[in-house]
N, C-alpha and C positions, 0 to 999 in steps of 0.2 A: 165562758169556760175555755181554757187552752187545752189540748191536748198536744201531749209529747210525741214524736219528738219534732213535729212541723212547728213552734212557734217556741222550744226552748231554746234559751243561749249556749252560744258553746263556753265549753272551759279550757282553759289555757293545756291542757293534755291533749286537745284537739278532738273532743267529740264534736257526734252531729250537731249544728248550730240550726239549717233548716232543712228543709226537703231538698231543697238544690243540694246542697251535703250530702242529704241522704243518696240522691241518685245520683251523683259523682262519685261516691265511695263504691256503690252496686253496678257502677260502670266502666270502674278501677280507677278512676279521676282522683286525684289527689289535689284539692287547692295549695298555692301558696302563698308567703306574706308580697312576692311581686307579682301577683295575678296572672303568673302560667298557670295553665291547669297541668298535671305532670299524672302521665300512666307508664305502664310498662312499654309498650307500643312509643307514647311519643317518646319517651325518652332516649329510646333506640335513634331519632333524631338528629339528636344533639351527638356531633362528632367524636366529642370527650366520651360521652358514655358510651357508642358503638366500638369506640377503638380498643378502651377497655376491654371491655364484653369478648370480644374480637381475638385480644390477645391471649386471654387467660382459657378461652373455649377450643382455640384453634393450638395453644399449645397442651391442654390435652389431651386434643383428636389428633396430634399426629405423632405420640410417642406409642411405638407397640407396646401392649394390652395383652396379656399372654397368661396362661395358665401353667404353673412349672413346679414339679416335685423334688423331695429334698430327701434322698436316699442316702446316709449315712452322711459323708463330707463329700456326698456329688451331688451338684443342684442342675437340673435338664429341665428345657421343655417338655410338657405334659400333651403332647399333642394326640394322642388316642385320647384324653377325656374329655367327655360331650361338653363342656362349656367353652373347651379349648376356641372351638371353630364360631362359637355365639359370641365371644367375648373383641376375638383377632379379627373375624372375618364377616360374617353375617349374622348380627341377631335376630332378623324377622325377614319377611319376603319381599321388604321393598327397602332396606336404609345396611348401609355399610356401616362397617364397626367404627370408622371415622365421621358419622353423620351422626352417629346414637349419642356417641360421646359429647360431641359439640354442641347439639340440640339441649342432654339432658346438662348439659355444665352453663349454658345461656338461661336454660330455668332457672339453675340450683343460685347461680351469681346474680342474678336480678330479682330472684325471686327468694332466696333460702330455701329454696325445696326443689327438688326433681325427682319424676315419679316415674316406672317402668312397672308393668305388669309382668311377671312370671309365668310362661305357659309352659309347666310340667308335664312331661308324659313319661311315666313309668318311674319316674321319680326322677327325673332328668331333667335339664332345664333344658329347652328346644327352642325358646326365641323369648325375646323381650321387647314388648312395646311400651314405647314411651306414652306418655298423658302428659299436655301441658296441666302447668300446676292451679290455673282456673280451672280445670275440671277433677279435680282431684282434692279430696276435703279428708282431713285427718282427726282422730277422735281417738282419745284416751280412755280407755275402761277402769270400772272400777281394781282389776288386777293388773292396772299399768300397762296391760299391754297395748296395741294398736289395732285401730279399725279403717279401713279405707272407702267409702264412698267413693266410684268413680262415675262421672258422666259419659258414656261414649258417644262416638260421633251421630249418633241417628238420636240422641237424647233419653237414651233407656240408662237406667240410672241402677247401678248395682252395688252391692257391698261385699267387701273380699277384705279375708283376714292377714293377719301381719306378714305371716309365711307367703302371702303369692301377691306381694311388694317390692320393688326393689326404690328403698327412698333413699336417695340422697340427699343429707341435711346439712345445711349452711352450718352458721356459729348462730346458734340456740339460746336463747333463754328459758325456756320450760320444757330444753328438753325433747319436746314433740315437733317441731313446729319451728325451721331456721330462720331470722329473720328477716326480712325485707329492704333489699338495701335500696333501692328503688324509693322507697316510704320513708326511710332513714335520711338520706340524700338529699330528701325533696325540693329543699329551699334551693341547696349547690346548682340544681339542676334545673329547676323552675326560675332560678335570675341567671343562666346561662343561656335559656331558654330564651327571656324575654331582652337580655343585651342582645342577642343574635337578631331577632324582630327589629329590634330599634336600629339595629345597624342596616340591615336590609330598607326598611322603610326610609331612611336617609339617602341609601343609595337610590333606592327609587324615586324618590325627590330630587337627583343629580347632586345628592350631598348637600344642597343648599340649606342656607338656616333659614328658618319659619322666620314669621312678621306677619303684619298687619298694614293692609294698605287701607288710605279715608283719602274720601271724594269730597270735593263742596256738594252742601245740598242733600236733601234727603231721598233716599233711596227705598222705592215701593214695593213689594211681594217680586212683582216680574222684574224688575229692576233688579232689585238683589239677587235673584235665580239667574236673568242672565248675567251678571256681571261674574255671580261665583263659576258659572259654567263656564266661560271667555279667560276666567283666571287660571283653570284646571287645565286648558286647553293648551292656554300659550305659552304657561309659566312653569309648571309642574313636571314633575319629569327629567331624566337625564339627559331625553334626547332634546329640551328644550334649554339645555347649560348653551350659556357664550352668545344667545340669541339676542339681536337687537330689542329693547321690549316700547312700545308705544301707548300711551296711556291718556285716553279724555279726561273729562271734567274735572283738570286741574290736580289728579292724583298723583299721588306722594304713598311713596313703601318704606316701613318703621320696621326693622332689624328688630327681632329677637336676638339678643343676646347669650350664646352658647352656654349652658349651666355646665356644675362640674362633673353632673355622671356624662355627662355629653364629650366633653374634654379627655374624659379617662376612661372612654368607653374601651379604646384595644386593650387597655393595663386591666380591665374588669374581667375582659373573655379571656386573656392569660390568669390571672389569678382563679377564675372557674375550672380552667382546666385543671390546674394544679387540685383544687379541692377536690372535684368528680374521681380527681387520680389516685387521692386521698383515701375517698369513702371507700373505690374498688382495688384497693391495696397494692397498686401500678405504678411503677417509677415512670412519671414523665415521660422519658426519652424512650419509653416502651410505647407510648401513645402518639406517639410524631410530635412530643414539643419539646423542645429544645433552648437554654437559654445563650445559645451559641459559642459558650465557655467548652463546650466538652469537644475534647478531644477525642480520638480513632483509643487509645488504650484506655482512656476512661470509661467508651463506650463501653467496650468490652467486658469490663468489669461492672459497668453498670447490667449487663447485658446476663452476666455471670449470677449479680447478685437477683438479679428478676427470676433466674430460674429456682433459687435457694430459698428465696423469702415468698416470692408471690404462685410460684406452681410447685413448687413441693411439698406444699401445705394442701392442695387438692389433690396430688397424689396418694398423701397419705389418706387423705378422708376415703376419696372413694376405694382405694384398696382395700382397707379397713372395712367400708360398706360391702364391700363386693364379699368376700371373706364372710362377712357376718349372715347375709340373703341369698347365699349364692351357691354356696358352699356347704356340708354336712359336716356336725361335729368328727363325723366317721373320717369324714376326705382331711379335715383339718389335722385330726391322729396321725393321718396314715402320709403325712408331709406336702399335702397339696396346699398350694397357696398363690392369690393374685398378684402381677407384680405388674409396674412401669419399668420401661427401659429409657431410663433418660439420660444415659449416656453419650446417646449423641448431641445433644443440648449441649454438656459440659466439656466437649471437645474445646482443646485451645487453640492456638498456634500449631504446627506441623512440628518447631522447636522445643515447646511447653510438653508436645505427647513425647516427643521423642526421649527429651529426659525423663520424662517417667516410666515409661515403660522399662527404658536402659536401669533404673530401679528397681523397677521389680522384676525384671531378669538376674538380678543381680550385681550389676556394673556398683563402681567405686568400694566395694568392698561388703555389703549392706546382705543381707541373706535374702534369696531371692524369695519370692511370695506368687508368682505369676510364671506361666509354662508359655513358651512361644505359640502353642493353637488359641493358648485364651488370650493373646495379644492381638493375633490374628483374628480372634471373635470379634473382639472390638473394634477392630478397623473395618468388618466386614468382607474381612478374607475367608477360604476355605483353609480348614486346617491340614495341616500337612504328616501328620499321625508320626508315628516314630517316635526319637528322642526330644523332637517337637510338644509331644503331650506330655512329656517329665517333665517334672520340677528339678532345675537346674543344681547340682550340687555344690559347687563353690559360684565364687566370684568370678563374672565376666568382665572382671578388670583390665586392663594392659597393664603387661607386667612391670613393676617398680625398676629404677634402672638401677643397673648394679655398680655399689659405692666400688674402686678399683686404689682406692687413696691405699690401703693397706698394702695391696700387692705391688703396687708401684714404688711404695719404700722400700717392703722385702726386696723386691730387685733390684732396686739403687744400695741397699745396704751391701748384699752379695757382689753391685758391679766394683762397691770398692775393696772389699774384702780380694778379688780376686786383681783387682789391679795393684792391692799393697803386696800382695802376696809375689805377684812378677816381682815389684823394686827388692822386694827381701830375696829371692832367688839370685836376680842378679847382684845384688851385694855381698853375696855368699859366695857367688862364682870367684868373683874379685878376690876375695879373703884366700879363698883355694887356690888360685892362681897364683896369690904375690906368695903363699905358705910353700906350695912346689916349685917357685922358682928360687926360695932361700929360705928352707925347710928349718934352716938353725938357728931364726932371730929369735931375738930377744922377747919378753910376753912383754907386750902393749898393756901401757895403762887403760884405766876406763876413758871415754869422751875426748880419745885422740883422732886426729886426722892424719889419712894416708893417702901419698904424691903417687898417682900411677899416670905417668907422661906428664901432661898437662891439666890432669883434673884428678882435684881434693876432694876425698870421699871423708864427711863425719862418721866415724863409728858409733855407734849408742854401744851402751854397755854390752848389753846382749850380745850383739855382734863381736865385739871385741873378744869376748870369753869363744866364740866359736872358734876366733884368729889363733888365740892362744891355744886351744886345743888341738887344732892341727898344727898350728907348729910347731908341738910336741912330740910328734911322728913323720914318720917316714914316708915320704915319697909314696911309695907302694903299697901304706899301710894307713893311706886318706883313705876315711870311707865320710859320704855326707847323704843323707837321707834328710831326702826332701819332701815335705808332707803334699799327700794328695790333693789337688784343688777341683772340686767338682763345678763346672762351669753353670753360670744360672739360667734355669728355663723360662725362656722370654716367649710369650706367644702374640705376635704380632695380628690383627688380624689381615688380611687381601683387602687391600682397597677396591673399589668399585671404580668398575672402568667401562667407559660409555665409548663405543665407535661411534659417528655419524658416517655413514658415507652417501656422500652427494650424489645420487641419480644421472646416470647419463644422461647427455640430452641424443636425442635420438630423431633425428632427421629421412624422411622417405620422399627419393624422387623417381617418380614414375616420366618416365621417355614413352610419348606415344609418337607412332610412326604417324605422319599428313597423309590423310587420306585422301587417295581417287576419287574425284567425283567425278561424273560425268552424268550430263546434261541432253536428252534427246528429245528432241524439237520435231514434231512431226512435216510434214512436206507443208508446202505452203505453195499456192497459184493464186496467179492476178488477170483479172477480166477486167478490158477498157473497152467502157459503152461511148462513142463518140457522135453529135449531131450538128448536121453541116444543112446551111442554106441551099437554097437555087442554085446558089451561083459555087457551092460546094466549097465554100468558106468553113471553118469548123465553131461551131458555136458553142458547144460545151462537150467537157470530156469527163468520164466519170470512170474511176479507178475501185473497183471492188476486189479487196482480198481476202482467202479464205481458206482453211485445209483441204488439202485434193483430195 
């Protein structure tokens, strides 16, 4: 007689196959088809999956987490209300609001679940402890709602209902319960797992390829024992690469022949990465791999689009969560709400801010949408109050230059207007002239010319009819009325005019007078010790000097 489930088969959905199953599943062990055994724990391991983990937990915990109310069209910090300070600054007595976050976003991503207990007082939220999601079991009731079994740390096992929860849930399928990407993964990460093993154990072998060495002659229990021991000794190992090797009883080493996961072993741990980067929704080059093709403004963009696709989808969630466990229908009415600041993620270039901001101040024409202090919010300035906090009323454009093409004609049209107007004056003189010096000629045809000394003046009609009218009168009784010319107003503007003037050079000689010295030597005496023989010969003389 069998009984289940120690001696049934598994089914391709992956049930328990035997007890080994059984106690790798109740010990988080997940087999695979390349025989890692894959848990949450090792998995963190594997470099692809920490770096993940890594990125999407730590960009989280470091955007503020803030609680902020929304008063008519002014949205503020809510910093008088009690979650204000649990949420930005301390939720419990020992973990920062950037330690809650990253802890409870490392559950939610590896696990689909993150669990925080609620401790209320007075109807206030006052602190939130986390629970990894092994100690935390979830249960549907018959009216949908939620139930939470939690384990605590000394093993007392309680149940607390949905309201004093705070769960964060992965992407669900039933709903209750986010899924397990860990579980999901498994294979990606259980054969990145086990190429990483193979390559290490090559290294350890100093890279060499396996073989098989044969001796003449049969080889006995102790024989075989020593010779395997003597081969591990001298052969094996890295630090035995490049060694001369010596070898009795006529032995000969047969090469194994490199297969092709062996060959393609680096193209396999690149290809892992990529899938691990896959399962946990991470662009590559957010992971440290890189296919060497990206450039500095690719990055960027790539860098851009990580924030848009792969953390602003946990932004929403847990805002959303927060808002729903956190919050009271009442505080929701009354404009409270959770928010991320991930503004500074989406900073560009120094260039890239600066035109948009000149946007939404207004520049190029465009109505502005943004007040110089909330410019200044975002940069992390203080605001500067005044016409600072208005909403700008036109355009901070520079001014368009002014077309001057029409006023430049009018003035050229008036300069000649006024210069025909001189020839018509003095050809009129003319006429008056030659009229008072022979007041009685004859009237001039149209389109004659008249001899005054040496220069022939053309009359045009007009003129001529003026000739003839004066010299229809007398001397005394010319009268010629000459029309007013109002001269044109030209407005020039002052050219700009620059001085340099070159700096003197300024030279300083100081004359010092040679000083007096003088030098005083104290007295000085000489003592001469002199020793003479018998015979009063002098044998030595000795000269001592010294101050008196």
């Amino acid at each position: 007689m069998k009984l289940w489930p120690f001696s049934r088969k598994s089914n391709e959905d992956g049930s328990v196959r035997h007890s080994l199953d059984l106690f790798r599943l109740l010990a988080g062990w997940m087999g695979t088809k390349s025989g890692a055994s894959v848990s949450h724990k090792s998995a963190l391991e594997v470099p692809a999956v920490l770096s993940c983990v890594r990125v999407i937990s730590e960009g989280v915990a470091q955007v503020p987490f803030k609680v902020y109310r929304q008063v008519g069209d002014k949205i503020m910090p809510a910093a008088d209300h009690p979650l204000y300070r649990v949420l930005h600054r301390k939720p419990n007595g020992w973990m920062t609001s950037f330690e809650l976050r990253e802890t409870m976003t490392i559950h939610c991503v590896m696990t689909g679940d993150a669990y925080a207990f609620i401790n209320r007082v007075r109807g206030e939220v006052r602190e939130l402890i986390p629970f990894p999601p092994g100690a935390v079991s979830c249960k549907q009731k018959d009216d949908y709602s939620l139930e939470y079994q939690i384990t605590a740390p000394s093993g007392k096992t309680m149940t607390v209902p949905q309201e004093a929860v705070w769960h964060w849930r992965g992407p669900s399928w039933d709903a209750v319960s986010g899924l397990d990407v860990v579980k999901m993964a498994r294979e990606a990460i259980g054969l990145a797992m086990s190429a990483e093993e193979s390559q290490a154990r090559m290294q350890k072998n100093g890279a060499a390829i396996s073989g098989t060495y044969s001796v003449e002659g049969t080889l006995n229990a102790e024989q075989y024992k020593a010779m395997r021991a003597w081969l591990e000794k001298e052969f094996d190992g890295a630090a035995n690469m490049g060694k001369t090797k010596l070898l009795d009883r006529n032995a000969k080493f047969h090469p194994q022949s490199m297969t092709g996961i062996d060959a393609q072993l680096l193209e396999t741990r690149k290809h892992q990465i990529e899938e691990i980067c896959r399962a946990f929704r991470v662009m590559p080059i957010m992971a440290g791999y890189s296919d060497k093709a990206a450039t500095y403004a690719s990055a960027e963009q790539m860098f851009l689009a990580h924030v848009v696709h792969t953390l602003s989808p946990w932004y929403e969630r847990i805002e959303q969560s927060a808002e729903f466990h956190l919050l009271t229908d009442a505080e929701v009415e009354a404009g409270y709400f959770v928010k991320f600041n991930a503004a500074g993620l989406m900073r560009g270039s120094h260039k890239d801010r600066s035109e948009y901001f000149a946007k939404a101040l207004g520049s190029g024409g465009s109505p502005a949408w943004m007040t110089q202090d909330e410019v200044r919010a975002l940069e992390e300035l203080n605001p500067m109050g005044g016409d600072a906090a208005l909403l700008p009323l036109g355009s901070t454009a520079a001014p368009e230059p002014v077309d001057t093409s029409a006023q430049d004609a009018q003035n050229a049209k008036q300069e000649a207007q006024v210069e025909r107007a001189i020839q018509d004056i003095s050809e009129v003189k003319t006429l008056v002239n030659m009229s008072l010096l022979a007041p009685k000629q004859p009237v001039l045809p149209p389109n004659t010319e008249v001899k005054t000394g040496d220069t022939h003046i053309h009359l045009p009609e007009n003129l001529v009819k003026i000739y003839n009218e004066a010299a229809k009168q007398e001397p005394s009784q010319v009268t010629v009325n000459l029309p007013e010319v109002q001269p044109p107003v030209i407005n020039v503007a002052p050219a700009e005019v620059k001085v340099d003037i070159a700096a003197p050079n300024v030279s300083f000689e100081a004359v010092m007078p040679t000083p007096n010295i003088i030098v005083s030597l104290p007295t000085r005496k000489t003592d001469t010790t002199v020793t003479r023989d018998r015979d009063g010969n002098i044998l030595t003389a000795t000269q001592i000097e010294q101050d008196a």
